[in-house]
ZAMARGU-4260 file (C-alpha; in steps of 0.2 Angstrom, whole numbers, plus 5000, padded with zeros to 4 digits):
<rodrens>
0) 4982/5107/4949 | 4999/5110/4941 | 5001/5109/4921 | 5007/5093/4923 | 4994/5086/4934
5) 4981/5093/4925 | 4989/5085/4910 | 4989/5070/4919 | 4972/5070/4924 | 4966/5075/4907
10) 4973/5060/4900 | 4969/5048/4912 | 4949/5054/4907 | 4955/5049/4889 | 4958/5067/4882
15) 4971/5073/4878 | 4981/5090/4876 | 4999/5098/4876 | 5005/5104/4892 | 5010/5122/4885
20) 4992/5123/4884 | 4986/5116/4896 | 4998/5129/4907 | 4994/5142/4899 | 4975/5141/4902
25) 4978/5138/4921 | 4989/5153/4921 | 4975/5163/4913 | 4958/5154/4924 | 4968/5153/4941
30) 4981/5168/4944 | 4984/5169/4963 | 4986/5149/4963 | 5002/5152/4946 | 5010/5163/4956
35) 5011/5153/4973 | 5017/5139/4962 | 5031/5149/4954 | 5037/5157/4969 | 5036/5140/4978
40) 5048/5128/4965 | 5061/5142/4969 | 5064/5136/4984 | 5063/5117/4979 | 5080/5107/4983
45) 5078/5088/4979 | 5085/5074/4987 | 5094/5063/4975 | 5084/5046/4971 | 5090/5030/4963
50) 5082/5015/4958 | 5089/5005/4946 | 5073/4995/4937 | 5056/4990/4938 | 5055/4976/4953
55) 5071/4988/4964 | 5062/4996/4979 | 5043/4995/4983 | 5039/5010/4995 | 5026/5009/5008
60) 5019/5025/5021 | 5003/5031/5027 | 4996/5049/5028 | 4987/5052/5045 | 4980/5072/5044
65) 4965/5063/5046 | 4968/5052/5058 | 4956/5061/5071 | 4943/5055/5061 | 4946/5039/5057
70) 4955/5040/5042 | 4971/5033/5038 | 4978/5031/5019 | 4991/5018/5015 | 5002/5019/4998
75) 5012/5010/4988 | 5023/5016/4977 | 5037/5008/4966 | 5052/5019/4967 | 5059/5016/4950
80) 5043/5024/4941 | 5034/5031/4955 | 5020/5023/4949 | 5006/5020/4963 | 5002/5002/4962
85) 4991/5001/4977 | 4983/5013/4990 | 4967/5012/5004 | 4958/5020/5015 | 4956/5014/5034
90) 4948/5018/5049 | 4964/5016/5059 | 4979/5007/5051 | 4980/4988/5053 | 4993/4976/5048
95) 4980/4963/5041 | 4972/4975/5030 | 4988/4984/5024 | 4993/4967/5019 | 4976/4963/5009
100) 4972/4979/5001 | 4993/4986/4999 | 5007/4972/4998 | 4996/4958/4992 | 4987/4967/4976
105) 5005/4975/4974 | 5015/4958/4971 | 5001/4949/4962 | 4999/4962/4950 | 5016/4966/4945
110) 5028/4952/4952 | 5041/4951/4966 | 5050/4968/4971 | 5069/4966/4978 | 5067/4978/4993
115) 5051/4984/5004 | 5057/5001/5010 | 5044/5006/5027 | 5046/5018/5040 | 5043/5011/5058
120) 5026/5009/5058 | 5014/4993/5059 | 5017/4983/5044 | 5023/4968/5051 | 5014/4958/5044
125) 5019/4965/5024 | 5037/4962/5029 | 5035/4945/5036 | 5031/4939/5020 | 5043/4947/5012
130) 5055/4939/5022 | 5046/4921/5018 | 5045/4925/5000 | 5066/4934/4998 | 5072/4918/4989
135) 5061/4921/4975 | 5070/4939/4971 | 5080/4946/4958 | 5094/4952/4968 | 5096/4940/4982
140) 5111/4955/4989 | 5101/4965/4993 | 5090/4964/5014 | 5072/4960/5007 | 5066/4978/5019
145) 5073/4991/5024 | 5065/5001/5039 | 5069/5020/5039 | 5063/5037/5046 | 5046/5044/5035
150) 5056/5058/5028 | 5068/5046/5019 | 5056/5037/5013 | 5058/5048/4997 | 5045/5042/4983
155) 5030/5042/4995 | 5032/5056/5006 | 5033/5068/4988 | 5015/5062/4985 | 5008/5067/5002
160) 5006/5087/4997 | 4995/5081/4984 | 4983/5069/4992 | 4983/5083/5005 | 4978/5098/4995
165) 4966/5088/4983 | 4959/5076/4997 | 4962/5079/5015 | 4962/5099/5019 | 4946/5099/5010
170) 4938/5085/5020 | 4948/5090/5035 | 4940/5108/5033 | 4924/5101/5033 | 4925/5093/5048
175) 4932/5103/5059 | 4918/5117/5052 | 4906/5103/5061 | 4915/5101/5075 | 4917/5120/5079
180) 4897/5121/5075 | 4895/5110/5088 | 4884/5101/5074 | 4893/5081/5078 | 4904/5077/5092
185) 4917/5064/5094 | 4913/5060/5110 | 4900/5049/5107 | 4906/5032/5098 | 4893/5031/5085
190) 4895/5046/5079 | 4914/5042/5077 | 4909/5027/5068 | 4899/5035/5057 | 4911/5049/5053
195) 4924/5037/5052 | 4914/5026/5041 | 4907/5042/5027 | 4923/5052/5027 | 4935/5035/5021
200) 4922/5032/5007 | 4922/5050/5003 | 4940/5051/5003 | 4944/5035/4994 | 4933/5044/4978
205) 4946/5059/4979 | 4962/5049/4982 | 4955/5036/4967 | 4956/5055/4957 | 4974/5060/4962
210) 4980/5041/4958 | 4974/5042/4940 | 4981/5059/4937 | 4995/5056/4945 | 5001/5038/4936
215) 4995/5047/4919 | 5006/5064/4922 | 5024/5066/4914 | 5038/5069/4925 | 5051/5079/4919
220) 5066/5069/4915 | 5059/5053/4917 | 5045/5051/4909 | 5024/5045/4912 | 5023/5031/4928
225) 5012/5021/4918 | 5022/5019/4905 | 5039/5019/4914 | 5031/5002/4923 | 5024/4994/4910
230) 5036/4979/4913 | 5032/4967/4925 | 5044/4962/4939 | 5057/4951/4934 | 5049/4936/4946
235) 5034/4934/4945 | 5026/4927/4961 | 5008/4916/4962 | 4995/4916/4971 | 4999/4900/4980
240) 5011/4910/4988 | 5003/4924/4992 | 4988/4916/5005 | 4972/4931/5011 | 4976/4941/5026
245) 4970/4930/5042 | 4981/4913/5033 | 4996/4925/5034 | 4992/4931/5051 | 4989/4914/5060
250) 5007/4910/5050 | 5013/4924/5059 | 5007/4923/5076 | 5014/4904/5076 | 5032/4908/5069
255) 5036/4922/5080 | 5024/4920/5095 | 5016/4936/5092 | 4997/4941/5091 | 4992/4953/5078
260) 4973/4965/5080 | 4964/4957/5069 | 4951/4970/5066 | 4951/4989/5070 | 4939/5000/5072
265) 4935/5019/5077 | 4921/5020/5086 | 4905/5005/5091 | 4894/5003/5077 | 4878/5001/5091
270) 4864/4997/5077
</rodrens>
């Protein structure tokens, strides 16, 4: 962790110190790891971001270094704060799920957002609703989604290095160690499941980590997340209009004549 990550992390446990502190100590208990940092922000060149207020852009992306072992991560992250409002783990990513555990949760906690920004993945299902649900936006100017490549999808691809080095190289490491041992093998679908089925639990505990920190930690020049999104959407949207995953998705396969996987699995569970 970095000053202001441990910061953040401190105080989402409910203690509290100074970041000068807090940097200092880690410069002092972990050397090597100070350096590689320092040298690292040298070479940093950010690309310019801007949302204008709570309830502007709602970004979605998922993380797949995992993906060989049934592990898929979802996030969503509101681009004005940069606040996660929502994230899960998955065996293999699926629109129903995405739209249960991500957009759903999302909206219902926090309101309506003007735009959904995706890149070109399977989240149909998130953006169908948006569509249905555009009239009741702020900022009816604006498309209700926009679909772009992963790496301008700006506020969720500048989380991944984190979840990676705090929850998926570790995991990843792991199981590749197993692998090479020749202790499990894929090819066998129970084992999959089984894998599949420990390392998203195991992972969800460590992402859960990094979400806390992360919402609690100050960002330089703008402030906490948590308390940059303190206020609620503009429009807030009920729950009346936000039916559970398989309403949506028979509403879906009806309107546009299209069928949907339902559920998705790595590997047979055979017991």
């Amino acid at each position: 962790y970095g000053r202001k990550f441990m910061t953040g992390y401190l105080s989402s446990m409910g203690l509290h110190a100074g970041e000068v502190r807090v940097g200092r100590i880690l410069r002092e208990l972990h050397q090597p790891y100070h350096e590689f940092r320092r040298e690292g922000a040298r070479n940093l060149n950010p690309v310019p971001y801007h949302a204008e207020y709570m309830g502007h852009k709602l970004h979605l992306n998922q993380n797949e270094k995992l993906v060989m072992f049934g592990v898929m991560h979802v996030l969503a992250v509101v681009g004005y704060s940069s606040k996660i409002v929502a994230h899960s783990a998955m065996p293999v990513k699926n629109n129903l799920v995405i739209y249960e555990e991500i957009y759903r949760p999302a909206l219902m906690n926090h309101g309506m957002w003007d735009q959904v920004r995706v890149d070109h993945g399977r989240e149909f299902l998130c953006l169908y609703m948006q569509e249905k649900l555009s009239q009741h936006r702020r900022n009816l100017s604006r498309p209700p989604y926009l679909q772009t490549t992963s790496t301008r999808n700006l506020r969720v691809e500048r989380l991944w290095p984190e979840v990676n080095n705090r929850v998926n190289y570790p995991l990843k490491q792991a199981l590749v160690h197993l692998l090479d041992q020749e202790a499990v093998s894929l090819e066998d679908n129970l084992t999959r499941f089984c894998i599949s089925n420990l390392t998203c639990q195991v992972s969800q505990i460590g992402l859960n980590r990094v979400v806390q920190s992360w919402n609690a930690h100050r960002i330089p020049g703008r402030g906490i997340p948590n308390e940059l999104s303190e206020d609620r959407c503009l429009t807030e949207v009920s729950e009346e209009l936000l039916p559970c995953a398989s309403v949506v998705a028979n509403m879906y396969e009806q309107d546009l004549g299209s069928s949907l996987t339902w559920v998705s699995t790595f590997g047979t569970d055979r017991s």
